[in-house]
N, C-alpha and C positions, 0 to 999 in steps of 0.2 A: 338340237332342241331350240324351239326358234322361242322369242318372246309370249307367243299367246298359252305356248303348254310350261312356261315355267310359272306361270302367273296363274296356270288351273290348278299346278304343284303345288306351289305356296298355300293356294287358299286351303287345297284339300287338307295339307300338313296342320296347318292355323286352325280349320274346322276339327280334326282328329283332338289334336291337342286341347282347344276348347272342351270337344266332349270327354275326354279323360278327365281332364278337371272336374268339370261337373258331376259325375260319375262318382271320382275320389271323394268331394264335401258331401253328397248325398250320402256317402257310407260309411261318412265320419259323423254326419248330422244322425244316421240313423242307429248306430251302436252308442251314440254319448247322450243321446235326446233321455231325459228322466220322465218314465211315464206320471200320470198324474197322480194316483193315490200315493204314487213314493213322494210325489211334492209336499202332499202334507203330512207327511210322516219326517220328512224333512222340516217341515214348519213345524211340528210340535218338539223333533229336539232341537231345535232353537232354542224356541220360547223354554226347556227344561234348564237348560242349559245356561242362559239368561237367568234362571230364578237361581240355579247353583251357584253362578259367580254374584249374584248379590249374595246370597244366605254366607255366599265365604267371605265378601267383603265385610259384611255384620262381622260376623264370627270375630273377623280380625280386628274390627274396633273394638270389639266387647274386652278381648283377650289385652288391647295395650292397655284400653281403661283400666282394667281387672290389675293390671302388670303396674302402671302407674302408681293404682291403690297400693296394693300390695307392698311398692317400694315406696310409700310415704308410711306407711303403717310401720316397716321397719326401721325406717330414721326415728321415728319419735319413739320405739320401744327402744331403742338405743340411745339416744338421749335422755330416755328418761332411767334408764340401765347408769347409764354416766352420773347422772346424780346423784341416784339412789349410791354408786360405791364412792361418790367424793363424799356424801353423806356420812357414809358406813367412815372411811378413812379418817374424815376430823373426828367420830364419835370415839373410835380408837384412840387419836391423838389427846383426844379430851381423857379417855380415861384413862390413858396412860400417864399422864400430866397426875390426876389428880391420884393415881396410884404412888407415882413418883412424888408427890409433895407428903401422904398419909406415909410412908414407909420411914424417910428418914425422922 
């Protein structure tokens, strides 16, 4: 094999191999290619998709505010629960007093 047919070799190998390539991206471009009306069936669930994770972001502010209230509302009906029995406890103490003084 002298020089001029190793170098017809080569090329022919490098031309084969090139169009294999080309060949293989053509038939990966053509089974993964999205035709167009799927493009906007794609663009609208987005766009749904998008309005779902706001309406769940809301949702979850609403629900810590709501959670917030809800635990302030309990603090102060129990504080005021605390007083109302220290109330109840001295009126006890009171009338137990004034029981204890009317008896003897």
């Amino acid at each position: 094999m002298n020089r001029t047919e190793l170098i017809i070799g080569m090329a022919v190998i490098l031309f084969v191999s090139f169009a294999l390539g080309w060949f293989a991206y053509w038939l990966m471009q053509r089974f993964t290619r999205v035709p167009g009306e799927e493009t906007g069936e794609l663009e609208r669930l987005a766009q749904a998709l998008h309005e779902a994770e706001e309406t769940r972001d809301e949702a979850i502010l609403y629900l810590q505010e709501r959670e917030a209230e809800l635990a302030n509302r309990i603090a102060q009906t129990e504080a005021e629960l605390r007083a109302a029995m220290d109330g109840l406890r001295q009126a006890r103490q009171e009338a137990a007093s004034l029981r204890g003084v009317a008896t003897p």
